[in-house]
C-alpha positions as CSV (number, residue, x, y, z in Angstrom):
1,X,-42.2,40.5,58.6
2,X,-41.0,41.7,61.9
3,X,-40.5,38.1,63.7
4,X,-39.6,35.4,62.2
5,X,-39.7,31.6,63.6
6,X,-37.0,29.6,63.3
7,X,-37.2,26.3,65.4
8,X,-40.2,25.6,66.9
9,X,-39.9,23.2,70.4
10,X,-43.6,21.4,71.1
11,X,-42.6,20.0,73.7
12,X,-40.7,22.7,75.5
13,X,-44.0,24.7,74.3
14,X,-41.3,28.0,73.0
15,X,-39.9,28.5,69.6
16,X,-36.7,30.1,68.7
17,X,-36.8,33.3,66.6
18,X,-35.9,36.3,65.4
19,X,-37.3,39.7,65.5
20,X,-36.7,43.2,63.9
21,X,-35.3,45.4,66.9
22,X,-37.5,47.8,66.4
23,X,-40.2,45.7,66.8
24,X,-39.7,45.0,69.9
25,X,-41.3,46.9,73.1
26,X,-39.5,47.3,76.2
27,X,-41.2,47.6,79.7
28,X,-39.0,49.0,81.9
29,X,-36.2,52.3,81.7
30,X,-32.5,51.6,80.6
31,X,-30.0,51.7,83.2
32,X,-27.3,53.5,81.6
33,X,-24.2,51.9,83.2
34,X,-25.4,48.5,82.7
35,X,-25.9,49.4,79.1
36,X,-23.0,50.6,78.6
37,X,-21.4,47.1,80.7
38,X,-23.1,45.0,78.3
39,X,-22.3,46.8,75.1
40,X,-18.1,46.9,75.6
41,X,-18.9,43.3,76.1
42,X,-20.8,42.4,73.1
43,X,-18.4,44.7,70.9
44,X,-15.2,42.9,73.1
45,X,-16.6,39.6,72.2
46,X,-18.7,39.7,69.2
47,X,-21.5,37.8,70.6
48,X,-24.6,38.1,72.5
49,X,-24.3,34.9,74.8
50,X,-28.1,34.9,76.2
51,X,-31.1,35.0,74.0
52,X,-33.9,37.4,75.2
53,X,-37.1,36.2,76.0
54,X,-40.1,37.7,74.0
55,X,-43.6,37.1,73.7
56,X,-44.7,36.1,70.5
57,X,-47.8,37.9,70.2
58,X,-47.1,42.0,71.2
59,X,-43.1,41.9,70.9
60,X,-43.0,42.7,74.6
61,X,-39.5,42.2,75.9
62,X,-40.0,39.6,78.5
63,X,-36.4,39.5,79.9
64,X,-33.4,40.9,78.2
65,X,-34.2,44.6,77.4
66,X,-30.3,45.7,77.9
67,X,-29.1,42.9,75.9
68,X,-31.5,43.9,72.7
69,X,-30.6,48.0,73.5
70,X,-26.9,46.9,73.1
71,X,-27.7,45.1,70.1
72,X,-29.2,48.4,68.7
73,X,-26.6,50.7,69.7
74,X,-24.0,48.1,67.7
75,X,-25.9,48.9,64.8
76,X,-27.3,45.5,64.4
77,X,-31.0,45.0,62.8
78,X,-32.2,42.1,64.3
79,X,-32.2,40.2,67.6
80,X,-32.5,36.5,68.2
81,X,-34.8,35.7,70.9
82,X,-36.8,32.4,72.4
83,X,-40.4,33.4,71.7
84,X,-43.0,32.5,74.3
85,X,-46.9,33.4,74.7
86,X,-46.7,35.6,77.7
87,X,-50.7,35.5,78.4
88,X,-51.6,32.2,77.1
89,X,-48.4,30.2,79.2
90,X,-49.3,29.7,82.9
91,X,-45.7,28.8,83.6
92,X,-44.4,32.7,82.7
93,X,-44.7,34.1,86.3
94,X,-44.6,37.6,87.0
95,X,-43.4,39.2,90.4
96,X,-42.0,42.8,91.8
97,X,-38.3,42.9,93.0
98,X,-38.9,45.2,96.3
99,X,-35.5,47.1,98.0
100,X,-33.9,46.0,100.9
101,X,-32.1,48.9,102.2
102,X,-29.8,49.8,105.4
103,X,-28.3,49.6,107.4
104,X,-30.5,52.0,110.6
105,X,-30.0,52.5,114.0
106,X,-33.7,53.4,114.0
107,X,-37.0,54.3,112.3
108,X,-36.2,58.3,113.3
109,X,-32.9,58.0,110.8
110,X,-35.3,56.5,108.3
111,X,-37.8,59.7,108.7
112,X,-35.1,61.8,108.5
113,X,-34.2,60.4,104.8
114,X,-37.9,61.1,104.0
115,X,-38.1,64.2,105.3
116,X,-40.4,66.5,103.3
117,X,-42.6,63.5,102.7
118,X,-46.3,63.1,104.3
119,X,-46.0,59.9,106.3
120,X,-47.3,58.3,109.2
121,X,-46.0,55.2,111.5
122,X,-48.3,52.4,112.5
123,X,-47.6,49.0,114.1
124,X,-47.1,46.4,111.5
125,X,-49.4,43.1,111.7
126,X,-50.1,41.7,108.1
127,X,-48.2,41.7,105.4
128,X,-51.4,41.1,102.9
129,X,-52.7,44.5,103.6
130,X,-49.4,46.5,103.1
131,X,-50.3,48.8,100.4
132,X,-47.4,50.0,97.9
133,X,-45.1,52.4,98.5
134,X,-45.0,51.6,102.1
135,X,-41.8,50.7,104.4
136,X,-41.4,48.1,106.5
137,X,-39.0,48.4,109.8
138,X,-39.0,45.8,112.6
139,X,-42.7,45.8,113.8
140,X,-43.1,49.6,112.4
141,X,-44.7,50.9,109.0
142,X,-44.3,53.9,107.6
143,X,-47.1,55.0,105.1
144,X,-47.1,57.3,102.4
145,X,-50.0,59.6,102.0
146,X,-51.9,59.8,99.0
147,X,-54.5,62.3,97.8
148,X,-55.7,59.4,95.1
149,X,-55.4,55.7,94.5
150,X,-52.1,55.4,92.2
151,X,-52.0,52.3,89.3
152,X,-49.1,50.1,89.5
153,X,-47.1,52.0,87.2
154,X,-47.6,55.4,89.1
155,X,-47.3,53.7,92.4
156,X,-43.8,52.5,91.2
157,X,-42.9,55.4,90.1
158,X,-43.1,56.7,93.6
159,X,-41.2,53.6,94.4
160,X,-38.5,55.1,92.4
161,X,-38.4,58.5,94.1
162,X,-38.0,57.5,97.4
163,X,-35.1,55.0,96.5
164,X,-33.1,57.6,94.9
165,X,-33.5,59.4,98.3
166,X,-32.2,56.3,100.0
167,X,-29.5,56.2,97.6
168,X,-28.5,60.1,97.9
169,X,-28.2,60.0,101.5
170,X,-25.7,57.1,100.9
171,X,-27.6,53.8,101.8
172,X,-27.0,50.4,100.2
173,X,-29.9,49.1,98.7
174,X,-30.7,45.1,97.4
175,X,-33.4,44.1,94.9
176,X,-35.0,40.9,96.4
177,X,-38.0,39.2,96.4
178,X,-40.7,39.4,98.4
179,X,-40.5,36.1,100.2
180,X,-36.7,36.9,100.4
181,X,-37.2,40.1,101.7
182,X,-39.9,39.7,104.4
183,X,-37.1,36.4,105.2
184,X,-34.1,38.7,105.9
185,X,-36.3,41.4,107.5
186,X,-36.5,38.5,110.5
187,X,-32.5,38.6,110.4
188,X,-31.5,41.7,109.6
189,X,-32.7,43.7,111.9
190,X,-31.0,46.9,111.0
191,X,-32.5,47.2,107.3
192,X,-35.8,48.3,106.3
193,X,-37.8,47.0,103.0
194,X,-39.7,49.1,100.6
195,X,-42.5,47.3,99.8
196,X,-43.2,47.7,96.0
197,X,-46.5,47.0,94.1
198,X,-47.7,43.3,93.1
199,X,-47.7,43.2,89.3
200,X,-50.2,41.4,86.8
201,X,-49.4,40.7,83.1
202,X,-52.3,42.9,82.4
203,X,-50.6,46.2,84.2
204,X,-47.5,45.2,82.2
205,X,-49.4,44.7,78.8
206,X,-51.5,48.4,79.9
207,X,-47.8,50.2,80.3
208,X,-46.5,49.1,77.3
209,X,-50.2,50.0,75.3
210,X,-49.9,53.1,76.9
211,X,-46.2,53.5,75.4
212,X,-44.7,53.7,79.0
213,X,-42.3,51.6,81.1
214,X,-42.0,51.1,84.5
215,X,-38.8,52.2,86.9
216,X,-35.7,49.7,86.4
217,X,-36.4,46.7,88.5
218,X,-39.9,46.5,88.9
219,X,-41.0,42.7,87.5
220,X,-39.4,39.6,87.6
221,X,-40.0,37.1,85.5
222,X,-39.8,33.8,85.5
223,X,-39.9,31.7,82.4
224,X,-40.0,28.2,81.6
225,X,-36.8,27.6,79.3
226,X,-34.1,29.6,78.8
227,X,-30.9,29.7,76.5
228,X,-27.7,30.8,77.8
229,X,-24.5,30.5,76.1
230,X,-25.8,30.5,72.6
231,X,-23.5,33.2,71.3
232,X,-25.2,34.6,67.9
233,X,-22.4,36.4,66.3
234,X,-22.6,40.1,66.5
235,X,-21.8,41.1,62.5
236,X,-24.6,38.4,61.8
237,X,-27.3,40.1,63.1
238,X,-26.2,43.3,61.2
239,X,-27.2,41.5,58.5
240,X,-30.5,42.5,55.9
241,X,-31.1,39.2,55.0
242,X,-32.8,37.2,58.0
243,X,-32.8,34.1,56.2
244,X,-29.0,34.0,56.7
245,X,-29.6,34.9,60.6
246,X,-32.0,32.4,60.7
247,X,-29.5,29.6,59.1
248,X,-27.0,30.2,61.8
249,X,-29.1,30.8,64.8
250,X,-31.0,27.4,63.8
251,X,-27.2,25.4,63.5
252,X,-26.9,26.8,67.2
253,X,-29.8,25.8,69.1
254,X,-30.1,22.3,67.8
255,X,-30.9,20.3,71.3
256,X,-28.6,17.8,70.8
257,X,-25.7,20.2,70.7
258,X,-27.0,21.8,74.1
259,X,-26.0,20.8,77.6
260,X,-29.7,21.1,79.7
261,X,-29.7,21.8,83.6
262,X,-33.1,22.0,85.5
263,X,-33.5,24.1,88.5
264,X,-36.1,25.5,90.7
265,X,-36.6,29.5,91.3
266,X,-37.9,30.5,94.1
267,X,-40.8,33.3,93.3
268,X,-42.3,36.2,95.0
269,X,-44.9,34.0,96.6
270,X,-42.3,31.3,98.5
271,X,-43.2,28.9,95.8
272,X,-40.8,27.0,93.8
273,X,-41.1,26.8,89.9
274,X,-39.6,24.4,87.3
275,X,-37.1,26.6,85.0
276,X,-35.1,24.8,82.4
277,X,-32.0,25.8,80.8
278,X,-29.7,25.1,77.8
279,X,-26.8,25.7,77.5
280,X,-24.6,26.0,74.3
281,X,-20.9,24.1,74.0
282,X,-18.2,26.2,73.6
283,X,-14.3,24.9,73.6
């Protein structure tokens, strides 16, 4: 078997597991530096702390896609994960990080970072009808032309492009929500936001059928129940026998050894959702 169940919460509707690594499908690119960050630390301290989130039916890494790549390049075979039906649970919400970036004196030094590009400037008036990639800048859009209607996957891989040209002509750019972003646009006047497409499960279920992945930092997620702290030992998950994996990882998320906080995340859409999250005890 590839997954295996090892504590199942009903009530918390996830279960805890673990899955063959290679099992497991990703559904957006590596960032090499942040892999490389996350491995010194798992080889530094032996552990991973944070449990990935997976769904239980496809594999698809839900959250956690660096953290499971480390455990890979460490040589380990299996990853312990909380499991979670990504379709079937209405409380796994899916939204787009867009890019905050500046700071501009004014829209003619944003054209001249996307020089080469076919644009055109309107006056902005509703944020529903923005269409992805398209930049915001006080009451300004710029649009991006398009011989075709692009999918989400396409339309953030254009996304993609024109960041790096932010990036090479030396501009800071911040991943924030929509709600945030369209929020600090009102106070920041000097930055701009790249408005980014609004993801479905379905287009992230197509990517990953279609053995793609998005650009770094396309979805967010937000799950239900998390487990942070949990620190499965490294040389334990190197392991061929997964009944031994399973023994420890099982000792480590008994609810009564965790420490619980509840907090609310703010999505994409302004709304606030329930998130709740163990926490392991460590002296």
């Amino acid at each position: 078997m590839d997954r295996y169940e090892v504590k199942r919460f009903n009530r918390l509707g996830v279960s805890i597991g673990i899955c063959r690594i290679d099992s497991l499908t990703p559904h957006e690119m590596i960032v090499k530096e942040l892999l490389d960050e996350l491995t010194k630390d798992m080889r530094e301290t032996g552990v991973i702390r944070n449990l990935p989130v997976v769904d239980a039916n496809t594999g698809l890494i839900i959250d956690g896609t660096h953290r499971i790549a480390a455990l890979k390049r460490l040589g380990c075979l299996y990853a312990p994960v909380c499991l979670i039906d990504y379709t079937g649970d209405e409380r796994v919400k899916i939204f787009s990080w867009f890019r905050l970036v500046g700071d501009f004196s004014s829209i003619d030094e944003i054209k001249d970072v996307l020089k080469g590009e076919s644009i055109s400037v309107e006056e902005y008036s509703d944020r529903e009808k923005l269409r992805a990639p398209s930049i915001v800048y006080g009451r300004k859009v710029i649009k991006f032309k398009t011989w075709k209607e692009m999918d989400a996957y396409n339309s953030f891989k254009r996304v993609n492009e024109i960041e790096r040209k932010f990036r090479r002509s030396g501009y800071r750019i911040e991943y924030v929500s929509e709600y945030e972003g369209f929020k600090r646009l009102r106070t920041d006047k000097c930055k701009c936001l790249l408005i980014t497409p609004r993801l479905t499960k379905d287009d992230v279920l197509d990517v990953i059928k279609k053995g793609k992945v998005f650009a770094p930092k396309s979805t967010r997620h937000i799950v239900p129940v998390r487990f942070h702290e949990i620190r499965v030992p490294i040389d334990v998950l190197k392991s061929l026998d997964p009944e031994r994996i399973a023994k420890v990882l099982s000792e480590k998320v008994k609810l009564s050894s965790l420490t619980r906080e509840d907090l609310k995340e703010v999505g994409g859409d302004g709304q606030t959702y329930s998130v709740r999250i163990y926490f392991g005890k460590h002296e």
